[in-house]
C-alpha positions as CSV (number, residue, x, y, z in Angstrom):
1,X,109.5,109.9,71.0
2,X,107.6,112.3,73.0
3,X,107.0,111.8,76.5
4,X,103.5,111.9,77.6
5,X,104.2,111.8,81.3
6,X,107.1,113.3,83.0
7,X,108.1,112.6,87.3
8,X,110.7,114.0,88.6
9,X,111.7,114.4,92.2
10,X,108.2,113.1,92.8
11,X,108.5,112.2,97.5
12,X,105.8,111.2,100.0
13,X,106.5,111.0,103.4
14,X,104.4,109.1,106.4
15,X,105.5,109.7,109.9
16,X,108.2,107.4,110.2
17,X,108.2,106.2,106.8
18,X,109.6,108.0,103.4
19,X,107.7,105.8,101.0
20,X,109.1,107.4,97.8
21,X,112.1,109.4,97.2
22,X,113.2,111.6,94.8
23,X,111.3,109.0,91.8
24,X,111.9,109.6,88.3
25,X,109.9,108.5,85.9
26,X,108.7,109.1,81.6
27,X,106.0,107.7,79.7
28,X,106.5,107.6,76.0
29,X,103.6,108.4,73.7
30,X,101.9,105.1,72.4
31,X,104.4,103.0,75.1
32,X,103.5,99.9,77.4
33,X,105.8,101.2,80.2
34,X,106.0,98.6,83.2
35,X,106.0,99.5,86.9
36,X,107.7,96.6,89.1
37,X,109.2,96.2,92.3
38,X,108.5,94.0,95.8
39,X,106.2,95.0,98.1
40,X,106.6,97.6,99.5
41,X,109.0,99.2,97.0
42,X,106.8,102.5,96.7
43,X,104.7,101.2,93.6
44,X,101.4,101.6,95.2
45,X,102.4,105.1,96.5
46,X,103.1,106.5,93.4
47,X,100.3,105.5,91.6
48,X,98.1,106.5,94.4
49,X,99.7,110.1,94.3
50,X,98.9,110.0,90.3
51,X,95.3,109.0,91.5
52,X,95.0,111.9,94.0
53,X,94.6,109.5,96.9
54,X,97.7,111.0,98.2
55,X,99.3,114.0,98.4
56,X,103.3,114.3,97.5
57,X,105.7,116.1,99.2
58,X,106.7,119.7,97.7
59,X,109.3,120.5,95.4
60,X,108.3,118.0,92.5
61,X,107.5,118.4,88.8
62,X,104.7,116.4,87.5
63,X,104.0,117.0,84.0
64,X,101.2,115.9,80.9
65,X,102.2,116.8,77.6
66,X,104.6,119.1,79.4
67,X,101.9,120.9,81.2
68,X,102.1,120.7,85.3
69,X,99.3,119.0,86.3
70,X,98.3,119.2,90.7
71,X,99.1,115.8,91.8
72,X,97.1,114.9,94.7
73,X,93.6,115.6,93.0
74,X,91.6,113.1,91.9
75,X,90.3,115.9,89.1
76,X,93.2,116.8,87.9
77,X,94.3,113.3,87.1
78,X,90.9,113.0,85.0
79,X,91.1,116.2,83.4
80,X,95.1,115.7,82.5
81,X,93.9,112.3,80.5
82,X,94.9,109.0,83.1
83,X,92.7,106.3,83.6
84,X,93.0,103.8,86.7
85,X,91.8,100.2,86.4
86,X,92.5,98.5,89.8
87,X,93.3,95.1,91.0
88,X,90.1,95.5,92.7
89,X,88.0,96.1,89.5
90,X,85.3,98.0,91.3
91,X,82.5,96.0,89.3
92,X,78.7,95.8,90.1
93,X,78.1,92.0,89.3
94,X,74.4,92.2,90.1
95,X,74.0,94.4,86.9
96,X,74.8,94.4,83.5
97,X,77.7,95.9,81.7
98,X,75.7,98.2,79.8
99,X,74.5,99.7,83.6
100,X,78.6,99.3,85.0
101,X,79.3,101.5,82.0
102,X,76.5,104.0,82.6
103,X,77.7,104.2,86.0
104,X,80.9,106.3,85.3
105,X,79.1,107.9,82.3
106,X,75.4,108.3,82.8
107,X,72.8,107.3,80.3
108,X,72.2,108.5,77.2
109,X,68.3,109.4,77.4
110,X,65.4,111.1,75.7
111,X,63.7,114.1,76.2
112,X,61.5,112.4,78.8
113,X,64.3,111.2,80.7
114,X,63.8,107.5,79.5
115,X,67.0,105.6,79.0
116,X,67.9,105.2,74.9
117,X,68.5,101.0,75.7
118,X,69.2,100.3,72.2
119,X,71.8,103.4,71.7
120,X,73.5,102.3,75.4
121,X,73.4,98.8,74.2
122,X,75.1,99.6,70.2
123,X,77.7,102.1,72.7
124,X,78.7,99.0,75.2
125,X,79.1,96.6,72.7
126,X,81.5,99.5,70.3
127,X,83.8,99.9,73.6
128,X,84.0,96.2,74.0
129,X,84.6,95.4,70.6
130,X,87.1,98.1,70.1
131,X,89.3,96.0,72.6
132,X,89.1,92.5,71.2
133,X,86.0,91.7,73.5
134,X,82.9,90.3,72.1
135,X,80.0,89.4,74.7
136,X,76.1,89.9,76.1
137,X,76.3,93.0,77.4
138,X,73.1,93.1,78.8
139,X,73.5,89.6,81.2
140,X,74.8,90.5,84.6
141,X,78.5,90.7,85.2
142,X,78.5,88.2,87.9
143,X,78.6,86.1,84.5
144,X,81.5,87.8,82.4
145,X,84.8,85.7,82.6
146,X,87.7,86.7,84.4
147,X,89.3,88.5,81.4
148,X,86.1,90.1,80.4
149,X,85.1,91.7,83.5
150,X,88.9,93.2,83.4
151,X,88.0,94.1,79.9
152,X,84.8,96.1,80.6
153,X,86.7,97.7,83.6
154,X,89.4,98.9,81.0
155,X,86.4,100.1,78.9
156,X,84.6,101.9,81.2
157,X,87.9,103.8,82.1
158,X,88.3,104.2,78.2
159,X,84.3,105.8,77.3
160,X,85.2,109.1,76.9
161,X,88.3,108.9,75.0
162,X,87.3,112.1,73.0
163,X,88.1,113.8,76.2
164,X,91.5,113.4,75.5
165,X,92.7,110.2,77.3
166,X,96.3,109.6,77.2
167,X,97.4,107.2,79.7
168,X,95.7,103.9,81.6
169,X,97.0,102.9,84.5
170,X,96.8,99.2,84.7
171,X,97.4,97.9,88.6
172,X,97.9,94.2,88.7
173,X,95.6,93.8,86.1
174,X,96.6,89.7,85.5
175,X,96.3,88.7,89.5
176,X,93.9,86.4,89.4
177,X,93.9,85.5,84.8
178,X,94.6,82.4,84.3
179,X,97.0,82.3,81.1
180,X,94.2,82.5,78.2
181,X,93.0,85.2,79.7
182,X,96.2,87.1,79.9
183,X,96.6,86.3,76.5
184,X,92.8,88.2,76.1
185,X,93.8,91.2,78.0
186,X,97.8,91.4,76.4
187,X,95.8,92.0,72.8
188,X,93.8,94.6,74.1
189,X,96.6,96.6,75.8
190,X,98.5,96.3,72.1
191,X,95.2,97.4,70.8
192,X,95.4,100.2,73.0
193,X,98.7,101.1,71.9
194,X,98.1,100.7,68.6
195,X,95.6,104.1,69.2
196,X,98.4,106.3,70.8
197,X,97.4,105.9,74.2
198,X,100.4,105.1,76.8
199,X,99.9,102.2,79.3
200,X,101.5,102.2,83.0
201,X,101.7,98.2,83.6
202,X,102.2,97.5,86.9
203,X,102.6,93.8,87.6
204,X,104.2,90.8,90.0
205,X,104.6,88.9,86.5
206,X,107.9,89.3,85.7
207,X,107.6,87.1,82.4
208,X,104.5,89.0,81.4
209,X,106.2,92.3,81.6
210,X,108.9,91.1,79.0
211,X,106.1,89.5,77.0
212,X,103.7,93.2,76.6
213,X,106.5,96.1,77.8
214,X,108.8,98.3,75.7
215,X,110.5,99.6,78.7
216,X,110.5,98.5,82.6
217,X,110.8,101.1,85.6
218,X,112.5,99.5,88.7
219,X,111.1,100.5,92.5
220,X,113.3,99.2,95.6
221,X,112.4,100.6,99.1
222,X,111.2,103.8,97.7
223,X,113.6,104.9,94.9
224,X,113.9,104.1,91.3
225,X,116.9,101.9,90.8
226,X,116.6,102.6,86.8
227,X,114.6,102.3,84.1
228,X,115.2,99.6,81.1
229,X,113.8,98.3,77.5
230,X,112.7,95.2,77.9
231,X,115.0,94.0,75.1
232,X,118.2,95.2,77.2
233,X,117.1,92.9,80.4
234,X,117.4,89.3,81.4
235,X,115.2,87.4,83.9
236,X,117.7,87.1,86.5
237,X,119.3,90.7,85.8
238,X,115.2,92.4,86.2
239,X,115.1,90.3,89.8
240,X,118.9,91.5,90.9
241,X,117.5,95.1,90.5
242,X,114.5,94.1,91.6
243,X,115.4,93.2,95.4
244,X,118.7,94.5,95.3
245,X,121.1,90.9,95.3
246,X,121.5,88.3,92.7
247,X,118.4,85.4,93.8
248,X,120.6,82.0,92.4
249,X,117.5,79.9,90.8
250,X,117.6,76.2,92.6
251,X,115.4,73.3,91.3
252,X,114.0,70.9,93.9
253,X,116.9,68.4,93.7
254,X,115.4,65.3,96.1
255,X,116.1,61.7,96.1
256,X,113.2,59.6,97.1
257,X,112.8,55.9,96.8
258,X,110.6,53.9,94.6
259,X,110.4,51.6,97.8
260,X,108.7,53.8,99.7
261,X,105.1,53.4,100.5
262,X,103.4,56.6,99.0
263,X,101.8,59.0,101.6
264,X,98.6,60.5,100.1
265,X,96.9,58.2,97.6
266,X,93.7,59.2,94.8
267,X,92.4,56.7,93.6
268,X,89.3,56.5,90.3
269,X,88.6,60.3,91.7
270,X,85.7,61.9,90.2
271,X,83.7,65.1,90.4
272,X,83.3,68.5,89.0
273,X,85.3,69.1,86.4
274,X,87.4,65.7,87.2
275,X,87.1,62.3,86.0
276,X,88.3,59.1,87.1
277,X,91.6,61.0,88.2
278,X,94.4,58.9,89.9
279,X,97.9,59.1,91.3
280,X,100.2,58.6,94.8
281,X,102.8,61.0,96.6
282,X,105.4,59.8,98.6
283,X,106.7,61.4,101.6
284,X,109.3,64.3,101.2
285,X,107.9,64.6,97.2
286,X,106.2,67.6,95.6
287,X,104.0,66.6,93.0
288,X,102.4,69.9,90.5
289,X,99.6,70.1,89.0
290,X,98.5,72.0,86.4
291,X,95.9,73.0,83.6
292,X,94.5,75.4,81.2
293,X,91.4,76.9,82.1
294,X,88.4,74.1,82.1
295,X,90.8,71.2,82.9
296,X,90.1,70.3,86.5
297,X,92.9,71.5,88.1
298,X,90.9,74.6,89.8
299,X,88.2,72.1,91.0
300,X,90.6,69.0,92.0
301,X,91.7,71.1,95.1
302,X,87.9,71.4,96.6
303,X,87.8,67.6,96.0
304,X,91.3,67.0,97.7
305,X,90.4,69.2,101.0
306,X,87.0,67.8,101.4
307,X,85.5,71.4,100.5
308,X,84.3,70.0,97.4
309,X,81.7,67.3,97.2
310,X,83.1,64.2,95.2
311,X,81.0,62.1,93.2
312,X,83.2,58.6,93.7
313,X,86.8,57.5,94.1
314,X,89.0,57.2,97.2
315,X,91.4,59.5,98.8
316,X,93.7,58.3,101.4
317,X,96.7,59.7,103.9
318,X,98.6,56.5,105.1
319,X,96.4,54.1,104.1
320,X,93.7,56.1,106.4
321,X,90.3,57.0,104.1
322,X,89.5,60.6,104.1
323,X,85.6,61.0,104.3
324,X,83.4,62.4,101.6
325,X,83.1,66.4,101.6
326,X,84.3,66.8,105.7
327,X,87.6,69.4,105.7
328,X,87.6,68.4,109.5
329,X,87.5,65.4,108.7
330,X,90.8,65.7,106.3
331,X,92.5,67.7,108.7
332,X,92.3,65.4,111.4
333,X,93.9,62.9,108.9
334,X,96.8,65.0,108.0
335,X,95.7,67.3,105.6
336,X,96.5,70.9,105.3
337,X,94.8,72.9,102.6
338,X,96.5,76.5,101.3
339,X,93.5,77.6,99.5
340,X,93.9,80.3,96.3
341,X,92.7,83.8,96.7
342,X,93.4,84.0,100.8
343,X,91.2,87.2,100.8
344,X,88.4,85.5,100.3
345,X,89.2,82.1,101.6
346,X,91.5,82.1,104.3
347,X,92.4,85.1,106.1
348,X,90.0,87.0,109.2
349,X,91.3,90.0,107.7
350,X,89.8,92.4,110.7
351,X,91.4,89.4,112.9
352,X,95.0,89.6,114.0
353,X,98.6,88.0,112.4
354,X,98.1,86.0,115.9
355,X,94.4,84.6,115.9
356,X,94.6,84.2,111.8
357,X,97.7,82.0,112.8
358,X,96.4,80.1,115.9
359,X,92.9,79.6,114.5
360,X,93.5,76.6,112.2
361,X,94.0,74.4,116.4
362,X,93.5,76.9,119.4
363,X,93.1,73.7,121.5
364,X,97.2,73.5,121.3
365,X,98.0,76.8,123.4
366,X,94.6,76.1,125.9
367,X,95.9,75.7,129.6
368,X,93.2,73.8,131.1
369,X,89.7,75.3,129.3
370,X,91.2,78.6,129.3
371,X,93.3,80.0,126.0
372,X,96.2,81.3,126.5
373,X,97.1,84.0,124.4
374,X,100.2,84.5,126.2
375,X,101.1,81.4,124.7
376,X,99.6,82.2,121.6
377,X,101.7,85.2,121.0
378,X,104.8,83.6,121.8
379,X,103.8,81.1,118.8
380,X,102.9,83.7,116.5
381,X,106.0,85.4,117.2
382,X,108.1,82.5,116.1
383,X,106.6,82.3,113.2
384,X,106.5,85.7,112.0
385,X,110.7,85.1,112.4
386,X,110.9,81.8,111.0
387,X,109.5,82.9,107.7
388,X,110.8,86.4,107.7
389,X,107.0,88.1,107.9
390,X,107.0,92.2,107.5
391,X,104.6,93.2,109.9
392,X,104.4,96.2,113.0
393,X,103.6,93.2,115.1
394,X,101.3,90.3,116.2
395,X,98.4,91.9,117.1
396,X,97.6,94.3,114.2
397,X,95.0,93.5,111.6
398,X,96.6,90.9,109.0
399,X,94.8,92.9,106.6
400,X,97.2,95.5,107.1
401,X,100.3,93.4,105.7
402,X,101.5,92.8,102.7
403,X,99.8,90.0,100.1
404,X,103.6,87.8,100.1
405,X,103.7,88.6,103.8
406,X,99.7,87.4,104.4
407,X,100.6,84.7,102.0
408,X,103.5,83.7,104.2
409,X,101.3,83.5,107.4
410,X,98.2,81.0,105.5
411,X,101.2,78.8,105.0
412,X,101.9,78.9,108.8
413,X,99.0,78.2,109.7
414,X,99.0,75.3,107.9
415,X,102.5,73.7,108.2
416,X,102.0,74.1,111.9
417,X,99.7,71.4,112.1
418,X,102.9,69.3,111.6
419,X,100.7,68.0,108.2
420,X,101.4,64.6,106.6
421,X,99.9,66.2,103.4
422,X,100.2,70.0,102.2
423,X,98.2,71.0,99.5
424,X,98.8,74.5,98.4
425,X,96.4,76.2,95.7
426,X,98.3,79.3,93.6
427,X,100.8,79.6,96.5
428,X,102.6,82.9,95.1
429,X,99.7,84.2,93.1
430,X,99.8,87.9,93.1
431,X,103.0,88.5,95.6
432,X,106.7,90.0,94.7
433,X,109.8,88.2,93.4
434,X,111.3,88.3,96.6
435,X,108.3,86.4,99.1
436,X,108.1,84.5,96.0
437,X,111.3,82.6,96.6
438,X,110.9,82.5,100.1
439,X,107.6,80.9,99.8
440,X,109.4,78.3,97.5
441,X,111.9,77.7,100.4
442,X,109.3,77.0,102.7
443,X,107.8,74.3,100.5
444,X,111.6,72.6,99.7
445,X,111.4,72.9,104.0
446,X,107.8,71.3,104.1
447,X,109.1,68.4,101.5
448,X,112.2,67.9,103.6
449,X,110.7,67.5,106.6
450,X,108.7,64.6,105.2
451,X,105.5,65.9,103.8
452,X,103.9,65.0,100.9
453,X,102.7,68.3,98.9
454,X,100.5,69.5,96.1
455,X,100.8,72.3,94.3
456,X,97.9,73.4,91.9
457,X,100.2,76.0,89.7
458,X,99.3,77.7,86.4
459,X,103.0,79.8,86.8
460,X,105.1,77.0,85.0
461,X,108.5,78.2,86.2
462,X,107.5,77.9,89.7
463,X,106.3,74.4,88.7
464,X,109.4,74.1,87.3
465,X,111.1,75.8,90.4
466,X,109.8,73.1,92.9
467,X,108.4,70.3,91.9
468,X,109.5,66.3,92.0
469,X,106.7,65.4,88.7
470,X,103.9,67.3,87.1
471,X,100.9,66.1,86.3
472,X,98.9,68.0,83.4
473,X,95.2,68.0,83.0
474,X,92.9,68.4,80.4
475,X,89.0,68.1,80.1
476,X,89.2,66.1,83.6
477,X,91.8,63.9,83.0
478,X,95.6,64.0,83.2
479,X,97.3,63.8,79.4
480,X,100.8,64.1,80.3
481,X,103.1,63.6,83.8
482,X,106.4,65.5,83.2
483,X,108.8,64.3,85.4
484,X,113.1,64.8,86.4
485,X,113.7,61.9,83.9
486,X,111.6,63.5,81.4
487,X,113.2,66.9,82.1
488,X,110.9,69.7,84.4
489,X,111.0,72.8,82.2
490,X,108.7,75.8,82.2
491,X,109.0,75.4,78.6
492,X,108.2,71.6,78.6
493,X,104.9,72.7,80.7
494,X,103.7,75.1,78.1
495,X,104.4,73.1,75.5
496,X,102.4,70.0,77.2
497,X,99.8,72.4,78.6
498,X,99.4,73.8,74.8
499,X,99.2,70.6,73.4
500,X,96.6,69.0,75.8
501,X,94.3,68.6,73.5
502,X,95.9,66.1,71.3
503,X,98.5,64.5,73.8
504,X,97.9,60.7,75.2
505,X,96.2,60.0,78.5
C-alpha cells in the first residue's frame, strides 16, 4: 500500500534531555495507524514536531506522498495535508458550531459583507453529517455532548478537504468519552478511512487501539521499539513493549468477613440522577461502580463527598452520619474524595507538587501558628518516593508533571489523611499503562491498610483489576452486583452494563 507519511531518523533534543531518537515511522494510505507509549515516551514530541511547535534536530527525512515537507512549520504541515485535533479541543462554547467552524474558515458572505447564515448553516450541518453526527448547529457548544464537540473539532480540521487533506492527527481524542461516545467517534474515524484519508491515533486506551487500528507504532523513552498490526499483538505482549518488562495482571484477591461490621453505609440515597440507591462496604474491601452514560454513576460521587446536594437518604462512616452537602464535613468523618478530571477539580496547577500535596490538612506540619514548610517538604518528599512520582522536584509547578504522575500525587493527598473511606472517581483516566498499574497498587495498599474504597470506573478491566463486588447502575438504580462468586470479568461488566436495560434490580 502506499505510504502517505514517511519518518525516518526524525531527533529532538532539550538541554539535558534527547526526547526522540532516531524515530521511524509510515503511515499507509487510507490506514488508522496508532501512536502509544507511557508518558514520557516521546509521543507528544513527535507530534508536536509534525505540528511545527518544535523544531527537530538535523539530518532527518520527513516526507508526504514522497515529497520532503519542513518539519517545524506550522504551514508546512497545513500545506502538506495533516490535521491536528487535540486533547484540548480548542472549542468556543459560548458560540455555536456554525461560528467554531467559521473560525478556522471564515464565512461565506455576500457582496455586502453580510454572512450567507443559511449557506454556513447547509455547510455545518454537511461536515457533521458526513461523519455520523447529526445535531443543532446553531445552539452553543457549551451544549454539544462529549462526543459531539470531538466530532465538530474533527470537522473543523476536515472543512477544506478539497485542499488535499491526507492525514488527521488524533491526540487522545477518547480521554474524557464515556464508552457510547467512543463508540460515536470509532464510526467516524472508519468513515474517515473509508474516504482515503490516513488517521495517526494516539491513545492511553490500549483496548481501543486494537478495537479501531490496523497497525500500532511503539514509543519507549524516546525510540520506537517497533511497529505492529494489530492482529499480530496481544494485550499483555503491546504493554511488554510498551514499558519495556512483562506487567503480570493480579486481581484483588482479599478475604474479608461477613462478620464484620461494614465501614461506609448508603442507605435509601437519592438525588440527581440517583434513586433510592443503597449498599455497605466493609473495611479492607473495594466495591466498583459503574454505568453507561445517564445511569447515576457520574453524579453518585458528588452525593458521596458531600459536593453534591442530596435530596434524602443516609450516608454514614462508622455508624457516624455524614451531613447533607458539607465536603468538610465528610472529611472530618473519614472521607477522602479523588475527584475525575484533576485539572479542573483538584490540582493548584500554578501551585507546587508540595502545597497541592499538603493542602488537603496544613494544620499537620504547623509548629505552633507558624507552617512549616520545612516540614512540609520533607512530607512531600516521602511521597513523591513512596509512589514513584517523576518530577524535577517538590517545588516546581505540578502542572509541569505528567497526567499519571499528577494523578499519583491527588491520590496522596488523599490517602494521607489516613481516610476510613476512599472514594476515587476515574482514578486512571487519561494516564499510561505503566502509572496505570501503579495507581492499582496503591488502591490494593489503601484496601489493605483497612480502608473502605469506591471506585466510579467506566474501564471494566480496571474494575475487573481491583475490585471486591461491582455494582451496576442504570436510570438511577443498581440492576446488577457482580461479585468474586459470580465471577469479576471485564467481559461480565460489558455484558451487564449492555444489558442494563432489561436486567433485574
Amino acid at each position: 500500500m502506499a505510504i502517505s507519511l514517511h519518518i525516518h531518523s526524525l531527533s529532538k533534543t532539550f538541554p539535558g534531555q534527547v526526547a526522540l531518537r532516531d524515530a521511524a515511522l509510515d503511515i499507509e494510505e487510507g490506514e488508522v495507524h496508532a501512536l502509544v507509549g507511557q508518558n514520557g515516551s516521546g509521543k507528544s514530541t513527535l507530534i508536536k514536531i509534525l505540528a511545527g511547535f518544535h523544531q527537530p534536530d538535523a539530518n532527518h527525512v520527513v516526507t508526504m506522498h514522497g515529497a520532503p515537507f519542513d518539519t517545524g512549520n506550522a504551514a508546512a504541515a497545513h500545506a502538506a495535508g495533516i490535521r491536528f485535533v487535540h486533547q484540548d479541543l480548542g472549542l468556543v462554547e459560548a458560540v455555536s458550531t456554525v461560528e467554531n467552524l467559521a473560525l478556522g474558515f471564515g464565512y461565506d458572505t455576500t457582496f455586502g459583507k453580510r454572512i450567507k447564515w443559511r449557506s454556513e448553516t447547509k455547510r455545518a450541518k454537511q461536515l457533521l453529517a458526513d461523519l455520523g453526527f447529526d445535531i443543532n448547529v446553531r445552539a452553543p457548544v457549551a451544549t454539544l455532548g462529549a462526543a459531539e464537540r470531538t466530532g465538530l473539532a474533527i470537522a473543523r480540521a476536515l472543512q477544506d478537504l478539497d485542499e488535499g487533506v491526507s492525514i488527521v492527527v488524533l491526540d487522545e481524542p477518547t480521554a474524557a468519552l464515556p464508552g457510547a461516545d467512543v463508540d460515536r467517534l470509532f464510526d467516524a474515524v472508519r468513515r474517515l478511512k473509508a474516504r482515503g484519508i490516513s488517521v495517526l491515533f494516539v491513545s492511553h486506551h490500549l483496548e481501543e487501539v486494537f478495537e479501531i487500528a490496523d497497525r500500532v507504532t511503539v514509543l519507549r523513552d524516546g525510540e520506537v521499539v517497533g511497529t505492529k498490526r494489530t492482529g499480530e499483538l496481544t494485550m499483555d505482549l503491546l504493554i511488554e513493549m510498551i514499558v519495556g518488562h512483562r506487567v503480570v495482571a493480579r486481581s484483588a484477591i482479599r478475604s474479608i468477613s461477613a462478620a464484620t461490621p461494614p465501614r461506609f453505609v448508603v442507605e435509601n440515597l437519592v438525588g440527581p440522577g440517583v434513586n433510592d440507591l443503597s449498599f455497605a462496604v466493609r473495611p479492607g474491601e473495594v466495591l466498583g461502580v459503574t454505568g453507561l452514560t445517564g445511569s447515576g454513576r457520574d453524579t453518585l460521587v458528588g452525593l458521596l463527598s458531600g459536593a453534591t446536594p442530596r435530596f434524602g437518604g443516609r450516608v454514614a462512616i462508622d455508624g457516624d452520619d455524614v451531613p447533607n452537602a458539607q465536603p468538610r464535613g465528610a472529611i472530618k468523618r473519614g472521607l477522602a474524595f479523588v475527584p475525575v478530571n484533576r485539572v479542573r477539580n483538584g490540582l493548584l496547577a500554578t501551585m507546587s507538587v508540595r502545597a497541592n500535596l499538603t493542602i488537603s490538612n496544613v494544620e499537620r506540619n504547623k509548629r505552633g501558628w507558624r507552617l512549616s514548610h520545612r516540614d512540609e517538604k520533607i512530607e512531600a518528599k516521602d511521597w513523591v518516593g513512596r509512589l514513584s512520582v517523576v518530577t524535577a522536584g517538590t517545588e516546581v509547578p505540578i502542572a509541569t508533571l505528567s497526567g499519571g504522575n499528577q494523578q499519583k500525587m491527588m491520590l496522596a493527598r488523599s490517602f494521607r489523611l489516613s481516610p476510613k473511606v476512599l472514594l476515587v472517581d476515574e482514578p486512571t483516566q487519561g494516564v499510561d499503562v505503566g502509572a496505570k498499574e501503579e495507581i492499582h497498587s496503591f488502591v490494593d495498599q489503601a484496601a489493605h491498610e483497612g480502608t473502605a474504597v469506591v471506585v466510579c470506573s467506566t474501564d471494566s478491566s480496571e474494575l475487573a483489576r481491583v475490585c471486591d463486588r461491582i455494582l451496576v447502575m442504570y436510570r438511577g438504580e443498581v440492576v446488577e452486583t457482580i461479585s468474586r462468586e459470580t465471577g469479576i470479568t471485564a467481559e461480565n461488566i460489558d455484558r451487564a452494563l449492555l444489558a442494563g436495560s432489561t436486567l433485574a434490580s
